[in-house]
C-alpha positions in Angstrom: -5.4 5.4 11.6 -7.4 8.2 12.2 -6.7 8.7 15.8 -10.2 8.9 16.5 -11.6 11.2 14.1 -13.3 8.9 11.8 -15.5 6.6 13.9 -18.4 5.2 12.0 -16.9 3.1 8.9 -18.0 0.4 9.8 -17.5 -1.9 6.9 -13.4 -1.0 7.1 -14.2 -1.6 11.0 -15.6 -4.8 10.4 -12.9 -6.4 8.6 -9.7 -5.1 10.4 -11.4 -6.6 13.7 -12.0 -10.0 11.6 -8.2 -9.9 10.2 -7.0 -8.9 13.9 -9.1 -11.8 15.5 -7.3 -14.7 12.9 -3.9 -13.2 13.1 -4.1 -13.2 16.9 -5.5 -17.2 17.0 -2.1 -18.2 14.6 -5.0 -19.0 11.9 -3.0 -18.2 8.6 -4.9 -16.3 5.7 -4.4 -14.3 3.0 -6.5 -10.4 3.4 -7.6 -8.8 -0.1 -8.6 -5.7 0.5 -10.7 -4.5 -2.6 -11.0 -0.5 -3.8 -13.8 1.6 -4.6 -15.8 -0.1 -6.7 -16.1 1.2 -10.7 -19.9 0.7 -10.7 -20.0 3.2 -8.0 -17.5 5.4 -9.2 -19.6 5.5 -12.7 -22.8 6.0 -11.0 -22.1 9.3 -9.4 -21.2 10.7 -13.0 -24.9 13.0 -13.4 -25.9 14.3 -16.9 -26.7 18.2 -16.6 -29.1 19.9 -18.4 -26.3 20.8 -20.9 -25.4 17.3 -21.4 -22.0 17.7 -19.8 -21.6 15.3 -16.9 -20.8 15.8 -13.3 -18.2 14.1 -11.3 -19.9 15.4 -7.3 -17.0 14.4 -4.7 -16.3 15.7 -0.8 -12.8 16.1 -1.6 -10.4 18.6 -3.9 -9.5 17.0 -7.6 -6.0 15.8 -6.2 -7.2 13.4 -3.8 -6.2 9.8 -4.8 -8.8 6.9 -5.2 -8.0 3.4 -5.9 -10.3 1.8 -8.5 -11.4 -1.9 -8.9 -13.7 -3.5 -11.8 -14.6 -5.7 -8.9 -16.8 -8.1 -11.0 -13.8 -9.0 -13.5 -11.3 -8.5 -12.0 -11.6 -10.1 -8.0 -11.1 -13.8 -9.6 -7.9 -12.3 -11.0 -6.5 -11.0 -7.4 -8.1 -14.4 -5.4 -6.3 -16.7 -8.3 -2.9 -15.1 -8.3 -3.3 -15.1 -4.3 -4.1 -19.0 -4.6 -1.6 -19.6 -7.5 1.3 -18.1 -5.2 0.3 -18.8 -1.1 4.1 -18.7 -0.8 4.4 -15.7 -1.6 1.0 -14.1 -0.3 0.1 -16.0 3.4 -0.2 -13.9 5.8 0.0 -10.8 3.7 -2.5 -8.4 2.8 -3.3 -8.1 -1.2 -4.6 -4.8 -3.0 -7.5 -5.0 -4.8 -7.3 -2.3 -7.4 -5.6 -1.4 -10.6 -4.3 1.6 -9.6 -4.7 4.5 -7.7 -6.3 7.7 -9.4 -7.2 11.5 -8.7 -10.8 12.4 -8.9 -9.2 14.5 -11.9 -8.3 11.7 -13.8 -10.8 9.8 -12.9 -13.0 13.0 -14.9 -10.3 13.1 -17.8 -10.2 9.7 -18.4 -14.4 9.7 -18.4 -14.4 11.9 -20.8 -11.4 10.2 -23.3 -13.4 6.7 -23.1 -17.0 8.4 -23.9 -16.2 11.2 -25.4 -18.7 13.0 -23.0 -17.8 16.5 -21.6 -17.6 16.1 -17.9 -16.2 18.3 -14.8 -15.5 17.5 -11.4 -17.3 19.1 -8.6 -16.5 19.5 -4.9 -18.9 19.5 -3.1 -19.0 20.2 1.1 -19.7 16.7 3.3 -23.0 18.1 4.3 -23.9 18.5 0.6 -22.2 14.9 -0.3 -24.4 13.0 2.6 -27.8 14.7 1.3 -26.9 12.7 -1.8 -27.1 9.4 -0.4 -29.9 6.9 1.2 -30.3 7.7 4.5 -29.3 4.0 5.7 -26.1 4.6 4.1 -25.5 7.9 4.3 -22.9 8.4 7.9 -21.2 5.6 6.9 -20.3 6.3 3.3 -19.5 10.4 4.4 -17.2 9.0 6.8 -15.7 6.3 4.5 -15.1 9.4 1.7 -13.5 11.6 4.7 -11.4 8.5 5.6 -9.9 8.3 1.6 -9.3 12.3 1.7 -7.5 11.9 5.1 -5.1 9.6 5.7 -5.9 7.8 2.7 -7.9 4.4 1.0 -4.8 2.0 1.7 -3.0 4.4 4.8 -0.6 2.2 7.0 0.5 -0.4 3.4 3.8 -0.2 2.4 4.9 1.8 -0.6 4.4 0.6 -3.4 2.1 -2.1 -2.1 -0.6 -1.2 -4.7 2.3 -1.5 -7.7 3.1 -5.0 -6.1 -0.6 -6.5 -5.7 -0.9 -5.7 -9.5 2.4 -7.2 -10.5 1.1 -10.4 -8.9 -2.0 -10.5 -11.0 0.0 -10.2 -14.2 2.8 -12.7 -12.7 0.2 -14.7 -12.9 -0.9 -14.5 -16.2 -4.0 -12.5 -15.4 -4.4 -8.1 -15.6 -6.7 -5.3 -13.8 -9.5 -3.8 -15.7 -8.5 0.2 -15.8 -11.2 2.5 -15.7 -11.2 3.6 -19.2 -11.7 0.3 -19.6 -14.4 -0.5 -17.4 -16.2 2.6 -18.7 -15.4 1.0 -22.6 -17.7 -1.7 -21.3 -20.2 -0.3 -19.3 -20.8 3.0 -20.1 -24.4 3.8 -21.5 -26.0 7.2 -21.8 
């Protein structure tokens, strides 16, 4: 997707070569591919000094993350997959309820706490000195990979909007982030 640009993701790596292997041995399956994570997403919001909170991303404000209560809501995704294996086999599912800016993301943080928060860009090199150093290339690259080409790049529009329609087909819903943050916000 990148055309070599982005080389050391390995996690995304990891699984395309895993879905590649079983499509290419006729073994059928079903690939959920979960978002960014809320309790990430929520940890990166830092208190100032001030008390207003900052949202510290790699990106501009308009770049588009899809979000995923991963805790509540995988069961939802895996039990509308298994409830509808007509409809899913082979097929790749969306984990996420929907795909956000990094500016809603920071509007909607501060509608559900009632915190005053901003969003910050940051540069990569700034961005990686935030992280463990285990972690640090890989989750850089990952966050350069969502800026450019995008989380989900190469799925069929409206994919996202059809992965959620078949969790509430089946009687189940997405956790949004306000939410999430309802839940698990504490100061």
């Amino acid at each position: 997707m990148t055309k070599g640009r982005i080389t050391k993701v390995a996690h995304f790596d990891a699984k395309a070569k895993i879905e590649d292997y079983a499509r290419s041995q006729g073994v059928p399956g079903t690939y959920y591919l979960p978002a960014v994570f809320t309790t990430g997403v929520i940890q990166a919001f830092r208190k100032g000094p001030d008390g207003t909170y900052m949202y510290s991303l790699p990106f501009p404000e308009t770049t588009k993350l899809p979000l995923i209560d991963v805790v509540a809501d995988t069961g939802s995704f895996v039990s509308a997959v298994l409830l509808n294996l007509d409809k899913t086999l082979n097929k790749r599912i969306l984990g996420t309820s929907g795909n956000m800016t990094a500016a809603q993301i920071v509007r909607d943080f501060e509608e559900a706490t009632g915190k005053k928060a901003v969003f910050n860009q940051v540069t990569y090199e700034q961005f990686r000195s935030f992280l463990p150093p285990a972690l640090a290339t890989e989750i850089t690259e990952n966050f350069r990979y969502i800026e450019e080409p995008g989380y989900y790049a190469g799925e069929p529009a409206g994919a996202i909007e059809d992965s959620i329609k078949l969790v509430e087909d089946a009687g189940f819903k997405t956790t949004s982030w306000k939410e999430f943050l309802a839940a698990h916000f504490k100061e």
